[in-house]
Rosetta silent file (secondary structure, phi, psi, omega in degrees, C-alpha in Angstrom):
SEQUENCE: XXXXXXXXXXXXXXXXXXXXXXXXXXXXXXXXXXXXXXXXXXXXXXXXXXXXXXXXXXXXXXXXXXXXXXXXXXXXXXXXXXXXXXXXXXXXXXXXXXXXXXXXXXXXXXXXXXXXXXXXXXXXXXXXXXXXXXXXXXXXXXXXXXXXXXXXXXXXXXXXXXXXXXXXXXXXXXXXXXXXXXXXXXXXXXXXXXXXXXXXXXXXXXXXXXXXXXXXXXXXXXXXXXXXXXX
SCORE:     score description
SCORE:     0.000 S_00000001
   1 L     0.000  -48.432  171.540 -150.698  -70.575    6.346 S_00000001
   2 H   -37.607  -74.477  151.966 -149.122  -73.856    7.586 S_00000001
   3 H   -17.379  -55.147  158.299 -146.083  -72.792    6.126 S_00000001
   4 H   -56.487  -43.212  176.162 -145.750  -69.526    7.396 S_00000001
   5 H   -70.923   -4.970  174.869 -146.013  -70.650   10.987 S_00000001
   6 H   -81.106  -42.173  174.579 -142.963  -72.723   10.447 S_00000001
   7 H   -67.332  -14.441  160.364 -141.238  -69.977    9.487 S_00000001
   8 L   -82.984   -9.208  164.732 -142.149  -68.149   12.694 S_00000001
   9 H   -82.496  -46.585 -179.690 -141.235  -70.946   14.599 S_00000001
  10 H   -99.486   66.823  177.055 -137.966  -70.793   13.281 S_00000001
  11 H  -150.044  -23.330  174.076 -137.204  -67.424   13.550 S_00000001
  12 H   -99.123  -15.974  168.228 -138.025  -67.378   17.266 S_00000001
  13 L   -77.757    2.867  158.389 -135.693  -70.887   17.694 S_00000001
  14 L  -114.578  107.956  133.299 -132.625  -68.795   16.219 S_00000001
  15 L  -132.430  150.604 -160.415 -132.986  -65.743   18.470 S_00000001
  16 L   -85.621  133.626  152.021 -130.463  -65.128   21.521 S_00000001
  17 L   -63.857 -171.444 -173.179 -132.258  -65.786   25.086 S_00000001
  18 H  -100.958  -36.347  168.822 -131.618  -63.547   27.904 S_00000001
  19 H   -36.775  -49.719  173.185 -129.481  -65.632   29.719 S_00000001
  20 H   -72.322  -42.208  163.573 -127.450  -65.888   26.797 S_00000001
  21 H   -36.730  -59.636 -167.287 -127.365  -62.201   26.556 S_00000001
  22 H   -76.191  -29.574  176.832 -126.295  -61.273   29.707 S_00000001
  23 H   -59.502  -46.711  162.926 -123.700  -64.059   30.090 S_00000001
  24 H   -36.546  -61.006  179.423 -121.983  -62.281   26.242 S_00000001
  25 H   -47.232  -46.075 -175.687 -122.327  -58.755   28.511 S_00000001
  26 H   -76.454  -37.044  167.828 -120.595  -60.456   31.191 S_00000001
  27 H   -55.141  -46.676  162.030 -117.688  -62.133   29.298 S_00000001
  28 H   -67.931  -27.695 -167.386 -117.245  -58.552   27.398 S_00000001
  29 H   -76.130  -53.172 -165.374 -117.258  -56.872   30.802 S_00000001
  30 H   -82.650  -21.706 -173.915 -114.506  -59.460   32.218 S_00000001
  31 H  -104.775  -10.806  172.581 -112.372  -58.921   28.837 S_00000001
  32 H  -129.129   29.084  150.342 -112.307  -55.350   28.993 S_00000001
  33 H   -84.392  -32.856  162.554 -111.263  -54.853   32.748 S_00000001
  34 H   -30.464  -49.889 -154.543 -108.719  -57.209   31.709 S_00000001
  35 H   -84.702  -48.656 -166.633 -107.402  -55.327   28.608 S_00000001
  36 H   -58.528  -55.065 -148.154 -107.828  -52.011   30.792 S_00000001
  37 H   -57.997  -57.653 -175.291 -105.889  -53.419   34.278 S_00000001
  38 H   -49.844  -18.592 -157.904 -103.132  -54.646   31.181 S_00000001
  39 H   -98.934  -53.156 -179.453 -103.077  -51.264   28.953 S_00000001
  40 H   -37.014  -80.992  179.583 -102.828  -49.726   32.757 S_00000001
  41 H   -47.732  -16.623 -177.588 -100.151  -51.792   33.718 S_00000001
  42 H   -73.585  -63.699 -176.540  -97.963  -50.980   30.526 S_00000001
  43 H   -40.317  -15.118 -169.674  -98.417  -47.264   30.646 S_00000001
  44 H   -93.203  -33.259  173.167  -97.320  -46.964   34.381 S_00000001
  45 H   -50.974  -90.299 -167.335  -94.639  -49.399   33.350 S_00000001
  46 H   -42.915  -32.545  171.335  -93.540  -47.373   30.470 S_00000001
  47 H   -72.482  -35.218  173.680  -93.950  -43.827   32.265 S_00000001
  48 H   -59.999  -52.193 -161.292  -91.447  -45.342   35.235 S_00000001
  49 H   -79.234  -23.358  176.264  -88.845  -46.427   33.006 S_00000001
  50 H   -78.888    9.879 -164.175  -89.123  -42.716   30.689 S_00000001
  51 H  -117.784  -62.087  150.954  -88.916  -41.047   34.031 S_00000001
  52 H   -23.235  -69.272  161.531  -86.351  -43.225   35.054 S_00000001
  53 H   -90.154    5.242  147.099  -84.283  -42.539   31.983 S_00000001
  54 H   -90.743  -67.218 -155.920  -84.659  -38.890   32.453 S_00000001
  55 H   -51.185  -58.010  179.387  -83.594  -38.816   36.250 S_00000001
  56 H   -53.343  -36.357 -172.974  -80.045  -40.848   34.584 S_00000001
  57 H   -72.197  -28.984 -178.434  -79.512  -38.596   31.682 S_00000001
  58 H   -64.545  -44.242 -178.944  -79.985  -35.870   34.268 S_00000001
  59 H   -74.369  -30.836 -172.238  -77.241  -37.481   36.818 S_00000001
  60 H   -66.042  -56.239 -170.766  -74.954  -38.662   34.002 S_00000001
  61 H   -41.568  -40.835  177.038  -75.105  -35.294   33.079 S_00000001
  62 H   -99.768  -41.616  164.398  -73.774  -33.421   36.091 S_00000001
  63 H   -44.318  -66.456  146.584  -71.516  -36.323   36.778 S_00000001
  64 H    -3.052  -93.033  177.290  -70.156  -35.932   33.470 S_00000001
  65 H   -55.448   -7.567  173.118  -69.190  -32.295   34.037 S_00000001
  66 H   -71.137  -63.460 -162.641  -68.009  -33.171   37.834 S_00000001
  67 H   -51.108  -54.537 -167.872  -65.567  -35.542   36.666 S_00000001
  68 H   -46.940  -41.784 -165.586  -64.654  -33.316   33.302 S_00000001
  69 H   -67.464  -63.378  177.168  -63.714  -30.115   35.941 S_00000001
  70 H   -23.407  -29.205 -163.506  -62.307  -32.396   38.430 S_00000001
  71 H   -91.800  -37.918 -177.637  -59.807  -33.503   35.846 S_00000001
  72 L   -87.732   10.641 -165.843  -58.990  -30.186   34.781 S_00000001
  73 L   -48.241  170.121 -166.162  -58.311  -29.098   38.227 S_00000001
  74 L  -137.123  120.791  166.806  -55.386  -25.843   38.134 S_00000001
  75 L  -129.197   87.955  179.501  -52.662  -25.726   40.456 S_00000001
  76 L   -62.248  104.466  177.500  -49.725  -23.405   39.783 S_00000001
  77 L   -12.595  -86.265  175.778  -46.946  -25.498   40.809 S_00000001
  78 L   -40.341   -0.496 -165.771  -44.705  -22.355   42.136 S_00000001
  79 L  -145.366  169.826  179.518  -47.993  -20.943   44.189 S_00000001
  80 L  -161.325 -108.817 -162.259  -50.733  -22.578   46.715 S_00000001
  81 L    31.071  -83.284  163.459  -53.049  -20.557   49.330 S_00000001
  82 L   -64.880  -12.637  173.908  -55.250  -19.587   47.018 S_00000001
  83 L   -98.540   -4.299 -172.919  -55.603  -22.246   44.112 S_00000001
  84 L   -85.796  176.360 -157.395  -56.352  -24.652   46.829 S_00000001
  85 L   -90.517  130.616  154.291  -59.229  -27.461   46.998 S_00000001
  86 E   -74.560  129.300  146.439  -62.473  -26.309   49.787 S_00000001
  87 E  -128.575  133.505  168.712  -64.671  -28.679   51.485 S_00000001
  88 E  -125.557  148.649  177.888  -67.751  -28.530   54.014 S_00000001
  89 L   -93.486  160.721 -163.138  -69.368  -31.734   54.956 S_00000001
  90 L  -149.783   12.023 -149.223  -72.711  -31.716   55.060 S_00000001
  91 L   110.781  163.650  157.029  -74.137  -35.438   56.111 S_00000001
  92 L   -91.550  142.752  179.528  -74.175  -38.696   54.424 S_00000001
  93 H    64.194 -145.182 -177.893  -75.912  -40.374   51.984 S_00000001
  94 H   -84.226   -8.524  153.133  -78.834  -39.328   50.366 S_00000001
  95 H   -93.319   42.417  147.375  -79.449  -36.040   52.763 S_00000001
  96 L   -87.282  127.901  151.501  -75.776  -35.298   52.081 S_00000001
  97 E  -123.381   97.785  178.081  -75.337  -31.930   50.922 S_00000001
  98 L   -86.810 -174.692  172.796  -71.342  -31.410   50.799 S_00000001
  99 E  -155.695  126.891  167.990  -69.843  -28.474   48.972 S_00000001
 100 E  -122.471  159.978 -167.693  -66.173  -28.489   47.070 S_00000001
 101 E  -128.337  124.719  144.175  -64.787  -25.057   46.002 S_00000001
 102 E  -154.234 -171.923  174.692  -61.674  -25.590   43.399 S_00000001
 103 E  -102.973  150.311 -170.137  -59.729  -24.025   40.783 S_00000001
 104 L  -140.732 -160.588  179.173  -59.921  -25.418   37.103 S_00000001
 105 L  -143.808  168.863  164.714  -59.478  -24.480   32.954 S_00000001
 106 L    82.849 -152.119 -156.216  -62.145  -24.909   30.600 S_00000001
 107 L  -130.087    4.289 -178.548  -65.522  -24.834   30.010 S_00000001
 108 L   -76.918  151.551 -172.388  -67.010  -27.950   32.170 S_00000001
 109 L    92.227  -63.891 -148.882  -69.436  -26.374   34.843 S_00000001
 110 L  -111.901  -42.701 -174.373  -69.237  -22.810   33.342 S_00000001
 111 L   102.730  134.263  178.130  -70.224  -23.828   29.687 S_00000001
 112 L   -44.799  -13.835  172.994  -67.689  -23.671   26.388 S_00000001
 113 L  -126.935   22.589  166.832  -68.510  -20.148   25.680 S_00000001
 114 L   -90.969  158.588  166.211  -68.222  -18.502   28.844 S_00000001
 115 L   -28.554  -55.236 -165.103  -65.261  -16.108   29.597 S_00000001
 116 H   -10.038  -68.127 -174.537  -64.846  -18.177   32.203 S_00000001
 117 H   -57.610    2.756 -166.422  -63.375  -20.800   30.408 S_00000001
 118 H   -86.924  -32.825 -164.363  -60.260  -18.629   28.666 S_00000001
 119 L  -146.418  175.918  171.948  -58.644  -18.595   32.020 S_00000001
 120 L   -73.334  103.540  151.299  -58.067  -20.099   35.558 S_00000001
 121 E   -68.459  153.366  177.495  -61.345  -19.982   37.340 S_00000001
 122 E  -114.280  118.841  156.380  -62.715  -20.802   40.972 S_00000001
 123 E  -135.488  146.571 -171.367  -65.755  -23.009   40.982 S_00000001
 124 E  -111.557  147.555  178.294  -67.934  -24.159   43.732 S_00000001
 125 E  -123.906  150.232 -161.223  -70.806  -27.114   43.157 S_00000001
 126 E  -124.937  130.164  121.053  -73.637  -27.450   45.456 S_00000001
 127 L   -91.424  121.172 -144.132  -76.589  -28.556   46.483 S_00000001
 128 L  -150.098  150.239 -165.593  -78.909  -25.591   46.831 S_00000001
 129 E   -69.365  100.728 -178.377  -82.582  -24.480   46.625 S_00000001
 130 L   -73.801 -159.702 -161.958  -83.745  -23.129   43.193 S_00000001
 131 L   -67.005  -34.851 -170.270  -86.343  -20.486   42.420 S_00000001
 132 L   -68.302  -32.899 -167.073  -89.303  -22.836   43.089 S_00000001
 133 L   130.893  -21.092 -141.010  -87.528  -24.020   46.653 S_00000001
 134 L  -120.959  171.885 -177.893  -86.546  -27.278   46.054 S_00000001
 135 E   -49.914  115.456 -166.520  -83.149  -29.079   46.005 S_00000001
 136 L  -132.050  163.709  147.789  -81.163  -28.836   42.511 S_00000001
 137 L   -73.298  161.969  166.965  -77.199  -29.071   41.777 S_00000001
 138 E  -137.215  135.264  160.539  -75.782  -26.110   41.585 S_00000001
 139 E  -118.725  143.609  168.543  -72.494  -24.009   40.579 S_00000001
 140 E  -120.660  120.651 -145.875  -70.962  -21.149   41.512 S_00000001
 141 E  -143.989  124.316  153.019  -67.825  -20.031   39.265 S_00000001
 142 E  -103.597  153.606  156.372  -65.285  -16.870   39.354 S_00000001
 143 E  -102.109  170.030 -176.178  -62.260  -15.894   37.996 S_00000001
 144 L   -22.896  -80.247 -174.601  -58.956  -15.669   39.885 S_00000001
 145 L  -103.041  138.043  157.487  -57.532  -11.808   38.921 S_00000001
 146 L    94.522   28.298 -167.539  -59.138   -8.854   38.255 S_00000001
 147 L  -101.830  164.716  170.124  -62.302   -8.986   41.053 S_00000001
 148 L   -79.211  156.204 -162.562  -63.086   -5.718   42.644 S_00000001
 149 L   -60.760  -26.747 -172.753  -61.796   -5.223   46.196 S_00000001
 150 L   -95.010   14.016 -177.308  -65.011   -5.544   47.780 S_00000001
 151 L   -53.348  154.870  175.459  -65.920   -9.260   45.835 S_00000001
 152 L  -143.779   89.856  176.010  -68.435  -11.651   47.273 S_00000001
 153 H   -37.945  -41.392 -155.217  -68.675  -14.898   46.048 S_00000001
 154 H   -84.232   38.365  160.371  -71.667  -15.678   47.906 S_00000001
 155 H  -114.596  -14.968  163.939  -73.348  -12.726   46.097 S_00000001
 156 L   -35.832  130.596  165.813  -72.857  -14.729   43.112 S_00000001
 157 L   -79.323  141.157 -162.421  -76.233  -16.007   41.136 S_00000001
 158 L  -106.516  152.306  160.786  -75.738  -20.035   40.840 S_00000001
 159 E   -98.330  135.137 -170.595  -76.296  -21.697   37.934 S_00000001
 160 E   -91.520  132.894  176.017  -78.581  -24.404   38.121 S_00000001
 161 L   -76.953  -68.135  174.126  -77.362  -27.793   36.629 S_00000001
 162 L  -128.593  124.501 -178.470  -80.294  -30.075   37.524 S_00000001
 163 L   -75.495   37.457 -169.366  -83.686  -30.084   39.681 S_00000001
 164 L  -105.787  -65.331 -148.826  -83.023  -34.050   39.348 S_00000001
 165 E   -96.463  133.762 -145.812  -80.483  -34.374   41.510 S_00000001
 166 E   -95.476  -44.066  157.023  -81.437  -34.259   45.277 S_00000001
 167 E  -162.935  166.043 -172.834  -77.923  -34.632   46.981 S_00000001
 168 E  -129.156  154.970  173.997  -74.355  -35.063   46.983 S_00000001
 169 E  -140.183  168.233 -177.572  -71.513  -36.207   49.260 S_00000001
 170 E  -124.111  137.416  159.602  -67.659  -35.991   48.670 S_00000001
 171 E  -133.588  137.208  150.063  -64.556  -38.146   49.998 S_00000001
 172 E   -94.642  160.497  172.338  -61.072  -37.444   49.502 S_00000001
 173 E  -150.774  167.871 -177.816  -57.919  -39.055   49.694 S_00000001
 174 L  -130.869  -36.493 -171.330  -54.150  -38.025   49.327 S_00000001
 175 L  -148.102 -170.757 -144.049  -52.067  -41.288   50.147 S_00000001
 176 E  -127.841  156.167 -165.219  -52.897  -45.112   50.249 S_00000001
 177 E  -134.193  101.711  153.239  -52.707  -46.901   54.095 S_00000001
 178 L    76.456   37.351  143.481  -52.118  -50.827   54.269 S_00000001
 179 L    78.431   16.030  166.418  -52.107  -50.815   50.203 S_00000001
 180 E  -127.509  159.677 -170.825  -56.008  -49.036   50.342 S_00000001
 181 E   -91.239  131.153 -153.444  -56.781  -45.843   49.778 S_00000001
 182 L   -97.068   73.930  175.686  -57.329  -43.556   53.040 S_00000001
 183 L   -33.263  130.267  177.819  -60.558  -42.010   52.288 S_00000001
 184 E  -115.369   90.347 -176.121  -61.238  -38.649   54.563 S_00000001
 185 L   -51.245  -16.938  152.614  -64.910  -37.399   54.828 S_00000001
 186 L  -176.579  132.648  175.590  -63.497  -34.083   55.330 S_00000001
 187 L   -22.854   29.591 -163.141  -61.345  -31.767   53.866 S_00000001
 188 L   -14.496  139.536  168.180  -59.326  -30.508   57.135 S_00000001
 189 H   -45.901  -31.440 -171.203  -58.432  -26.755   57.555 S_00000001
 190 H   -92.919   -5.275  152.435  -54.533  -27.061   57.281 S_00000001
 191 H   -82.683   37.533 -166.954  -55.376  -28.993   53.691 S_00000001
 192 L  -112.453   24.473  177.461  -57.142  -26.146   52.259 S_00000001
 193 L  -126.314    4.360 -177.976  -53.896  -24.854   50.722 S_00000001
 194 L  -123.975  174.772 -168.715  -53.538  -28.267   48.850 S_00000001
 195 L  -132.267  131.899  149.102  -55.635  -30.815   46.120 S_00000001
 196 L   -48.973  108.705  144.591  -56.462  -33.998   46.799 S_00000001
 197 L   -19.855  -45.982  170.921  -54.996  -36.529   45.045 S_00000001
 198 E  -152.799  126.207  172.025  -58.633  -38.564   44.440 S_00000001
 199 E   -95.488  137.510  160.724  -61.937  -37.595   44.764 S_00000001
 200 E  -106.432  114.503  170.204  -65.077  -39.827   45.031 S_00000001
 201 E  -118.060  118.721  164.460  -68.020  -37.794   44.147 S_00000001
 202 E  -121.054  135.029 -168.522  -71.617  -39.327   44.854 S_00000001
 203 E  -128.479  145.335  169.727  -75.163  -37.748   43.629 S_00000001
 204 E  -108.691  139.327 -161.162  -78.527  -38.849   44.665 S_00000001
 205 E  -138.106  141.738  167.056  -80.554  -38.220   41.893 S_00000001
 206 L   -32.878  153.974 -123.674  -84.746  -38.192   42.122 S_00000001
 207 L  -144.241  139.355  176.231  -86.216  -41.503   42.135 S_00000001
 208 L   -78.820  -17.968  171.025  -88.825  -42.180   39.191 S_00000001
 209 L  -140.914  136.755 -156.669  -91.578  -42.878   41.657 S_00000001
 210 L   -67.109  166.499 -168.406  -92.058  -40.917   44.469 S_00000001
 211 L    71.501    4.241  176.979  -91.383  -42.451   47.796 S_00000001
 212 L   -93.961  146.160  158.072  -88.496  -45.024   45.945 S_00000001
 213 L   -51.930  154.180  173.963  -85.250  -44.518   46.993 S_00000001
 214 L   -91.727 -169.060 -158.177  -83.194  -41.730   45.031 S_00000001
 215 L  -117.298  124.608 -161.034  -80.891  -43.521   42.831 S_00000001
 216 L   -91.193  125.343  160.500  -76.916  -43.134   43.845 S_00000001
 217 E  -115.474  145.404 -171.024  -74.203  -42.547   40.902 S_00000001
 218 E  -161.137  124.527  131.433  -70.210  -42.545   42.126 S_00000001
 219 E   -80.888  158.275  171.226  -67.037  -41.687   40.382 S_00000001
 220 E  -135.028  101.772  166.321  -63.836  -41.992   41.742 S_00000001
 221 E   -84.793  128.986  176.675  -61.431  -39.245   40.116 S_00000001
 222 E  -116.224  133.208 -171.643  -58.008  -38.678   40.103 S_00000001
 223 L   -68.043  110.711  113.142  -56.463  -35.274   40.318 S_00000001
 224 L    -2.295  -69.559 -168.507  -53.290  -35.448   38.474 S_00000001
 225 H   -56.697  -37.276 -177.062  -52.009  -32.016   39.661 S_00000001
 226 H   -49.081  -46.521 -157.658  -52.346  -33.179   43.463 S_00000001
 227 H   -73.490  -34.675  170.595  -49.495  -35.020   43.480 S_00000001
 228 H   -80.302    0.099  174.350  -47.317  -31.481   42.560 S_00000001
 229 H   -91.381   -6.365  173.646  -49.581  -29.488   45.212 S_00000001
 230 H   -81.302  -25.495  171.800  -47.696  -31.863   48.172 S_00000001
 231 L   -20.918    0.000    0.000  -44.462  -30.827   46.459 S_00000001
């Protein structure tokens, strides 16, 4: 009997108090708001920057094909009026929506297995309101010969590049002032029968978290052919 009561005394001397309980409870409680605020913080982390690196691949994307047309611009030496480069200004910055109209070859813009691309085409890029409403690039692309008498560009259906990218602005230039180049924020009426030497094209592209700035990409292009449309 003696015996036995030792072992119930020491069986209630290794048992946890309550004190001790609740302090373990508290200590787990404190380690897994930690682990959550940290798990938190990665995922929001990790969702900005994959959002992020969609919104570039999206702007790269349309830049990419800006530049590629740009470069491919079409001027028949012997001819002008009609082959020439269109601009409306539209604003600055990241509420610019400009619009250029020009003529090109190939398949940037129109895609490698349109007609399009076979022959000298007219294309105009945009920013313009897709199905949903909301601001996307856009193009609009014809060819030259062969339209019916009564064509209407603007009856055209646009192809949408990207919902990414939120706006664009354009500068031109032709000749260089004081050894810099004399950017013009618009395209005057008696140069609509001519190409711009160099274009600067800038897109505002969606922002990975809303309320952020949108995020600006700029080329600077040079037109080759411009220098034979002052000819």
């Amino acid at each position: 009997m003696q015996k036995f009561g030792k072992l119930r005394r020491k069986a209630r001397s290794s048992g946890f108090t309550l004190l001790e309980i609740l302090l373990a409870v508290t200590i787990l409680g404190v380690i897994s708001v930690v682990v959550s605020l940290t798990f938190s913080a990665a995922v929001s982390a990790w969702q900005k920057g994959t959002q992020m690196a969609d919104s570039m691949h999206h702007g790269d994307f349309v830049i990419d094909q800006l530049v590629m047309g740009l470069s491919s611009a079409y001027y028949p030496e012997a001819n002008g009026s009609e082959y020439g480069f269109w601009h409306e200004d539209d604003g600055d910055g990241e509420n610019a929506h400009d619009e250029i109209c020009w003529v090109k070859l190939g398949g940037s813009l129109v895609g490698r297995n349109s007609r399009l691309a076979e022959t000298p085409h007219r294309v105009r890029f945009f920013i313009g309101e897709d199905e949903d409403g909301a601001s996307a690039a856009a193009v609009k692309a014809w060819r030259m010969q062969g339209q019916v008498e009564d064509f209407d560009p603007d009856e055209i259906e646009p192809i949408f590049l990207s919902k990414r990218v939120v706006g664009f602005n354009c500068r031109m230039a032709w000749e260089m002032k004081d050894d810099e180049i004399d950017w013009l924020d618009e395209w005057e009426d008696d140069l609509t029968n001519k190409i711009p030497t160099v274009v600067e094209v800038t897109l505002y592209v969606e922002p990975a978290r809303e309320g952020d700035d949108p995020i600006e990409m700029k080329r600077i292009v040079g037109l080759r052919l411009g220098i034979l449309a002052w000819k």
